[in-house]
C-alpha positions as CSV (number, residue, x, y, z in Angstrom):
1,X,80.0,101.7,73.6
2,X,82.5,99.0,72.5
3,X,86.0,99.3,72.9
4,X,87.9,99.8,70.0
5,X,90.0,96.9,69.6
6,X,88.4,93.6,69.4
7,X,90.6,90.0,69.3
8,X,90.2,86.9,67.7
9,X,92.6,84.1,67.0
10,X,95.1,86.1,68.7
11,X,94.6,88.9,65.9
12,X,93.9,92.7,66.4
13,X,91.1,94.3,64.5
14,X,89.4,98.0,64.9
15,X,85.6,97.8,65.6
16,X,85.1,101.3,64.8
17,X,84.2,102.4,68.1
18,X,86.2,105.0,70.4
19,X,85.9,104.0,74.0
20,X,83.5,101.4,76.1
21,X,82.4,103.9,78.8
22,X,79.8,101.5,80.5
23,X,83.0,99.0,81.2
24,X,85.6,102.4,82.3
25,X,82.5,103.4,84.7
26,X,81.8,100.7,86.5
27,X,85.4,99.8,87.1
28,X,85.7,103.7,88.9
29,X,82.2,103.0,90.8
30,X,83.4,99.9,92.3
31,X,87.1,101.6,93.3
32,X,85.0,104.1,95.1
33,X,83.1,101.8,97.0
34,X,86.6,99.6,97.8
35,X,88.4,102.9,99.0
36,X,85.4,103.1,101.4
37,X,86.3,99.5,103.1
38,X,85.7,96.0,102.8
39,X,82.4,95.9,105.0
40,X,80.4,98.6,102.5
41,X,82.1,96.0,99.2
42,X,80.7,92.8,101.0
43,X,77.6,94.1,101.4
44,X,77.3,95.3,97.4
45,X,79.1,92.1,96.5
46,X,76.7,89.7,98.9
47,X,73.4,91.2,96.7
48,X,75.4,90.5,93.5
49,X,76.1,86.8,94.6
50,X,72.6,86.0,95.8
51,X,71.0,87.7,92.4
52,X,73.4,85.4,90.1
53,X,72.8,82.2,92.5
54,X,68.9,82.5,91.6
55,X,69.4,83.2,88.1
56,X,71.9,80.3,87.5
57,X,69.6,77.9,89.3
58,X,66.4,78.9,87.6
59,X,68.6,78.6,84.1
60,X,69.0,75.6,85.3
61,X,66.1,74.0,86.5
62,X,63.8,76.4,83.7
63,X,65.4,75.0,80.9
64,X,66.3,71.5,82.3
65,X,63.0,69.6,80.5
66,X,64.2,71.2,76.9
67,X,67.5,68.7,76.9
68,X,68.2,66.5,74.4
69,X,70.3,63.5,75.8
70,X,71.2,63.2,71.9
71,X,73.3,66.6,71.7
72,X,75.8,65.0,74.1
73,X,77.1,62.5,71.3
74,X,79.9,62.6,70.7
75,X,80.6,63.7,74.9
76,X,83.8,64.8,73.8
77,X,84.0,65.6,69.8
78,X,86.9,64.9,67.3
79,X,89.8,67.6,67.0
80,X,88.5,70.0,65.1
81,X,89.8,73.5,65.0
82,X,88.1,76.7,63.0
83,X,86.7,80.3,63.1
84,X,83.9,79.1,65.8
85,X,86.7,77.8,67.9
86,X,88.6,74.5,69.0
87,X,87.1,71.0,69.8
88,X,88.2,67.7,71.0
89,X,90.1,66.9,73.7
90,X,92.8,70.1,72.7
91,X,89.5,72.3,72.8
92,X,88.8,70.8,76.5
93,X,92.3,71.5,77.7
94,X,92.4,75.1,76.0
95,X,89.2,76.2,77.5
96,X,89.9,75.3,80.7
97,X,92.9,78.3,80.5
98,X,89.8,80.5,79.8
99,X,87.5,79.0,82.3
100,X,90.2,79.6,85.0
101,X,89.8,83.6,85.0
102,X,86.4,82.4,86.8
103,X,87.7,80.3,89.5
104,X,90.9,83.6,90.5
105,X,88.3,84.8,93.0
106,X,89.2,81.9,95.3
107,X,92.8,83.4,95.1
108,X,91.3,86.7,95.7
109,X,90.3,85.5,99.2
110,X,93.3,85.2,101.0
111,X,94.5,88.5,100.2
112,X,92.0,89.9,102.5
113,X,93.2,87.3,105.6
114,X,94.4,89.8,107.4
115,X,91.0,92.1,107.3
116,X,89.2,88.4,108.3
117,X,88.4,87.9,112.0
118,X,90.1,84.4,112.2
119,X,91.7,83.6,108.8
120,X,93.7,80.2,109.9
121,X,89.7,78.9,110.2
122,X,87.5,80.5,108.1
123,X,89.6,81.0,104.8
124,X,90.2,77.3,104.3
125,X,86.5,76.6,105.0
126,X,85.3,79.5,103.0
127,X,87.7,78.7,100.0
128,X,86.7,74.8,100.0
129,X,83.1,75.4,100.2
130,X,83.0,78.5,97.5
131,X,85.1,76.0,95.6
132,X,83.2,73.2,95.3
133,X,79.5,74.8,95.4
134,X,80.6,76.6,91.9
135,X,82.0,73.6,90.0
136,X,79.3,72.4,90.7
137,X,76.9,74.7,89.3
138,X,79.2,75.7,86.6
139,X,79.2,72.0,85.6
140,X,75.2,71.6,85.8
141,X,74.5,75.0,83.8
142,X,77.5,73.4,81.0
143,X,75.5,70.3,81.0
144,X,72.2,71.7,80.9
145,X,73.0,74.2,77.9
146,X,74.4,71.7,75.8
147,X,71.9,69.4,75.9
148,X,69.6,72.2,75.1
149,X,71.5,73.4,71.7
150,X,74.1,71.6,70.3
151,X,77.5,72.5,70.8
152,X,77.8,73.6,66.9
153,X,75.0,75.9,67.7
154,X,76.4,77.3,70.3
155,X,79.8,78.4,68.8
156,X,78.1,79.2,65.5
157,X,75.2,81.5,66.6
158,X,76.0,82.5,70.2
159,X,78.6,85.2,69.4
160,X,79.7,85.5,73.0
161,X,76.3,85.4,74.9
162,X,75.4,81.6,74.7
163,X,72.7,81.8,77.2
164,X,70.5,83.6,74.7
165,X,71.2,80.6,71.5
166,X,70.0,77.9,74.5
167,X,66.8,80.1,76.0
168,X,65.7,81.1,72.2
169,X,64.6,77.8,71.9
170,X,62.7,77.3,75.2
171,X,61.0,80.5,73.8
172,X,60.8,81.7,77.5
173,X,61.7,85.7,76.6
174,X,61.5,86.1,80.7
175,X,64.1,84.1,81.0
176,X,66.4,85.5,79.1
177,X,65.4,89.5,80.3
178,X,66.6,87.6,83.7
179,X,69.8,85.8,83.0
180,X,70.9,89.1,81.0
181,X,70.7,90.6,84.6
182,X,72.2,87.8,86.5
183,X,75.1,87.7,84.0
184,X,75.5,91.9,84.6
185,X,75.5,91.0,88.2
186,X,77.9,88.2,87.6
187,X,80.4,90.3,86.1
188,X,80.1,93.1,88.6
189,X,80.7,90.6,91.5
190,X,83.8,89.2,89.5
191,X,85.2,92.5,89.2
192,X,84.5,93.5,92.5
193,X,86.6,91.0,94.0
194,X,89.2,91.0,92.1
195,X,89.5,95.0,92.7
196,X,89.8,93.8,96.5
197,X,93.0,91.1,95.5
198,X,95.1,93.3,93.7
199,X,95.7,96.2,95.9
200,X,96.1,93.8,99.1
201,X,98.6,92.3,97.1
202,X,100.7,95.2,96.5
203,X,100.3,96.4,99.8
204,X,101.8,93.3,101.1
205,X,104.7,94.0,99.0
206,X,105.4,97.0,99.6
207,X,105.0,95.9,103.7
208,X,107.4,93.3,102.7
209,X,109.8,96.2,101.1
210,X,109.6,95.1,97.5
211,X,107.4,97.4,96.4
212,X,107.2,101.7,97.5
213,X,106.1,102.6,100.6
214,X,103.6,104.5,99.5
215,X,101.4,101.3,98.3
216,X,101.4,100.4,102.2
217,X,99.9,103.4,103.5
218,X,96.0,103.4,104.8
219,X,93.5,106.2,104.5
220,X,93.0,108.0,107.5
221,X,89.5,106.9,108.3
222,X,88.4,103.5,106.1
223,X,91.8,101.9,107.1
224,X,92.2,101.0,103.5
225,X,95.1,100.8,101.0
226,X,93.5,103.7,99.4
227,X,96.2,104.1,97.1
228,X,96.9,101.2,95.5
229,X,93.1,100.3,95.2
230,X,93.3,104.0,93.0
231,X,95.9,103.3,91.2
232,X,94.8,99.0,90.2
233,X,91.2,100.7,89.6
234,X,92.6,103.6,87.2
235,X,94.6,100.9,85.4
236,X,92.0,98.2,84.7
237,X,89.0,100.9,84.2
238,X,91.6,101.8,81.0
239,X,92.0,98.5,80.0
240,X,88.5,97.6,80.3
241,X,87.7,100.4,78.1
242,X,90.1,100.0,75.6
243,X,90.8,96.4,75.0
244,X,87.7,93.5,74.8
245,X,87.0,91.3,77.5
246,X,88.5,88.1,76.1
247,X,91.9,89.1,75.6
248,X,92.1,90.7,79.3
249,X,90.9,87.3,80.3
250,X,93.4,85.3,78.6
251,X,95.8,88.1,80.1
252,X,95.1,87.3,83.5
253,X,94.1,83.0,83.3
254,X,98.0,82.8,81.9
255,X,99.5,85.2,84.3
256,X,97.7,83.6,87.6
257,X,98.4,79.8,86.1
258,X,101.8,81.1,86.3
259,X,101.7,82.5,89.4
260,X,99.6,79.6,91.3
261,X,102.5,77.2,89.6
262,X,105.2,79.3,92.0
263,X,103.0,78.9,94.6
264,X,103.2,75.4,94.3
265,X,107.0,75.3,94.3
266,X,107.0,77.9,97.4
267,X,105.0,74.9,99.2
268,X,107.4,72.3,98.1
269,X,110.4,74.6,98.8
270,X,109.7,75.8,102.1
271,X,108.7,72.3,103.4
272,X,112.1,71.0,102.4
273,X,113.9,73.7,103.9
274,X,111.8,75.3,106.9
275,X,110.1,71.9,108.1
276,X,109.6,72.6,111.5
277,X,108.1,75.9,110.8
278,X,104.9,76.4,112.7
279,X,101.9,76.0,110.5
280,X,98.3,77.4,111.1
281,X,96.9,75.9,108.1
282,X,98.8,72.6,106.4
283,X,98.6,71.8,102.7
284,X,97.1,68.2,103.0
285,X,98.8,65.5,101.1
286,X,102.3,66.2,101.5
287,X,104.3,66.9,98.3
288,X,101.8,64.9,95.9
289,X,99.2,67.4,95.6
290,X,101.7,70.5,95.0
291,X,103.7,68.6,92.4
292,X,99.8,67.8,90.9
293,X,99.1,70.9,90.9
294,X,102.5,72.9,89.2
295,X,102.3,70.0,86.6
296,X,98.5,70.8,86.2
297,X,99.3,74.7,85.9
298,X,102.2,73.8,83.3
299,X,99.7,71.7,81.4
300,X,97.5,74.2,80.7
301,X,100.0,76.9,80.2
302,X,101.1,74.7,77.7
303,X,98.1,74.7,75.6
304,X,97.3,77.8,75.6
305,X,98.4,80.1,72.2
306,X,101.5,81.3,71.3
307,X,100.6,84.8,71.9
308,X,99.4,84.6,75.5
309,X,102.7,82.3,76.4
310,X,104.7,85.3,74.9
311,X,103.0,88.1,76.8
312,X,103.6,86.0,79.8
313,X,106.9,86.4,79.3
314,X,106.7,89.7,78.7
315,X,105.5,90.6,81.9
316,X,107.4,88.4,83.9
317,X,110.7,90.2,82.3
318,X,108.8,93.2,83.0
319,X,108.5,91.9,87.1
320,X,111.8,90.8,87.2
321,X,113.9,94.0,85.9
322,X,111.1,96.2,88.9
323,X,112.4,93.7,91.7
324,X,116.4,93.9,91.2
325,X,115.7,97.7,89.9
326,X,113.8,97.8,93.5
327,X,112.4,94.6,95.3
328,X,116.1,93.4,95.9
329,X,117.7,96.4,97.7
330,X,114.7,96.8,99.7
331,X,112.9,93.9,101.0
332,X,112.9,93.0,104.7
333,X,114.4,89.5,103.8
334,X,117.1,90.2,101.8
335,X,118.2,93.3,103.7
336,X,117.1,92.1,107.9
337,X,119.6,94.8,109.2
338,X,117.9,97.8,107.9
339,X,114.5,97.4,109.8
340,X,116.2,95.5,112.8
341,X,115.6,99.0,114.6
342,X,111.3,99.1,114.0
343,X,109.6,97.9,117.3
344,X,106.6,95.5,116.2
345,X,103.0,96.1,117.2
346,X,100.5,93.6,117.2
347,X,97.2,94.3,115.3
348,X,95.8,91.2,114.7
349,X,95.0,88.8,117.5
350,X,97.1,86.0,116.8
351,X,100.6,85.7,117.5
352,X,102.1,85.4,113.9
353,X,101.0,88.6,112.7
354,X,102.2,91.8,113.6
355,X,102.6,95.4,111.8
356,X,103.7,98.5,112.6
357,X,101.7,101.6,111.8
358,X,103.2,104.9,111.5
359,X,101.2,108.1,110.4
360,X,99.1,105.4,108.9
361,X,101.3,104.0,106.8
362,X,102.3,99.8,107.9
363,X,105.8,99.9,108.0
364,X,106.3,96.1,109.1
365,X,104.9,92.7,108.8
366,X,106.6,89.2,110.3
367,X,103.5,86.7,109.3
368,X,104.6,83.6,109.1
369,X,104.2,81.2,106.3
370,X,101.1,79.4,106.3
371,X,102.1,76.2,103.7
């Protein structure tokens, strides 16, 4: 039921299993639902949220009476480094690269603006608010565990399901049956919406010419990017089953650091050179909090292991031999006078989106920039 590799301190080791079929199912379960539109996936990911909501808070406020205010000393312990993991103020920076795979639903969200009903308003509300409500609770169920069982405990005993070390000594067994429920549920949602990220983002692409046309084509009747949803859910329903949770998560916290740093030098960019470009939503703080935030991304880039740096690289070479193999000849930028002869439609009711459908398949897109 495992998969077969397992990872630790960026070594490979067999577990003697052959496949994880519980991870490979519910990967194809929730492409299903996502081929089926984003209405039918809300709903399933709405009853995820509000299960995981309840259980964190009762986590919270069950085991709250159990803390110890002396397990907080030392706050922030000495650099230490061994098989249960790294400490100090090194183990602080290099777990916030693994606690960033939780926060790359926010991402997530504005790959579906153009399925919202007034994106320039609700995403930037929606974002903020999400934002800030889970730092907050991720910060008070932190707080609350470790002053439950000390941190040594915790690495030492947990072997990946923490919750259990702090709730064994409340010796509340309900507890625990719930938070092993509300931590399925978590993971479901997780997955969920990042299934709905990664095919909007290759439609884009290929909208934008730098990726085949066939990623922008919509079934028939859901008016979804069928294909690419099938072909992002095939992908990470074999990864899920063959390769352990940690190392996919290290995967992806590197790769989207990466990615949110060119984001960061896109807002920079295209305020230097497009400044009178008209803006539905403004990045507040002019150039401070963009710079803040690629040197934030570099930062923890930085710390994270050898391994993952080099598998960044990997795939970036990988991205960057597909786009002047392909992205370069054919995207809409690069190449204006090829497409000059497609008459726009509008499909969104705003001004600065517009797309073209033909045979179902969007064949043009002219948003503008929102930075």
């Amino acid at each position: 039921m495992n998969a077969p590799f397992a990872y630790n301190h960026d070594a490979f080791s067999l577990t003697g299993s052959w496949f994880s079929l519980p991870s490979f199912i519910i990967v194809v379960l929730l492409t299903i639902l996502l081929c089926r539109g984003v209405k039918s996936s809300a709903r399933v990911n709405n009853v995820l949220v509000v299960i995981k909501l309840i259980v964190i808070l009762l986590f919270i406020f069950g085991t709250c009476k159990w803390v110890n205010p002396d397990n907080f000393k030392p706050f922030v312990p000495p650099n230490t480094s061994g098989k249960f993991g790294e400490f100090g103020a090194s183990g602080v920076l290099r777990g916030a690269t693994v606690v960033f795979f939780a926060f790359i639903g926010f991402d997530a969200i504005s790959t579906a603006a153009q399925e919202a009903r007034n994106p320039q308003r609700d995403l930037p509300i929606g974002i903020g608010l999400s934002l800030v409500s889970c730092t907050v609770l991720y910060i008070a169920t932190s707080i609350t565990m470790l002053g439950v069982v000390n941190y040594k405990d915790i690495a030492g005993e947990s072997k990946g399901a923490p919750f259990k070390v702090a709730i064994d000594v409340t010796g509340m067994k309900w507890l625990a049956i719930v938070c092993e429920i509300g931590i399925l549920a978590g993971l479901i949602s997780v997955m969920l919406v990042l299934l709905i990220g990664q095919p909007r983002i290759f439609f884009s692409m290929a909208v934008d010419g730098l990726f085949p046309q066939i990623a922008s084509r919509l079934h028939p009747k859901y008016k979804t990017p069928v294909y690419t949803t099938a072909i992002a859910g095939t992908i990470c329903a074999a990864a899920g089953g063959m390769f352990p949770v940690d190392l996919l998560a290290d995967l992806t916290s590197v790769g989207t650091l990466f990615a949110f740093f060119l984001v960061h030098c896109s807002v920079l960019i295209l305020r230097w050179k497009e400044p009178d470009r008209p803006r539905k939503f403004k990045v507040p703080f002019g150039p401070v909090l963009p710079i803040l935030g690629a040197l934030c991304c570099v930062g923890l880039i930085a710390v994270d292991s050898v391994s993952a740096i080099i598998r960044l690289i990997v795939w970036l070479a990988i991205g960057l031999v597909f786009y002047f193999a392909y992205g370069y000849r054919y995207s809409r930028l690069n190449n204006p006078e090829k497409y000059a002869h497609e008459q726009q439609m509008e499909v969104v009711g705003e001004h600065n989106h517009h797309l073209e459908i033909k045979n179902g398949e969007a064949v043009h897109s002219t948003s503008d920039v929102k930075v």
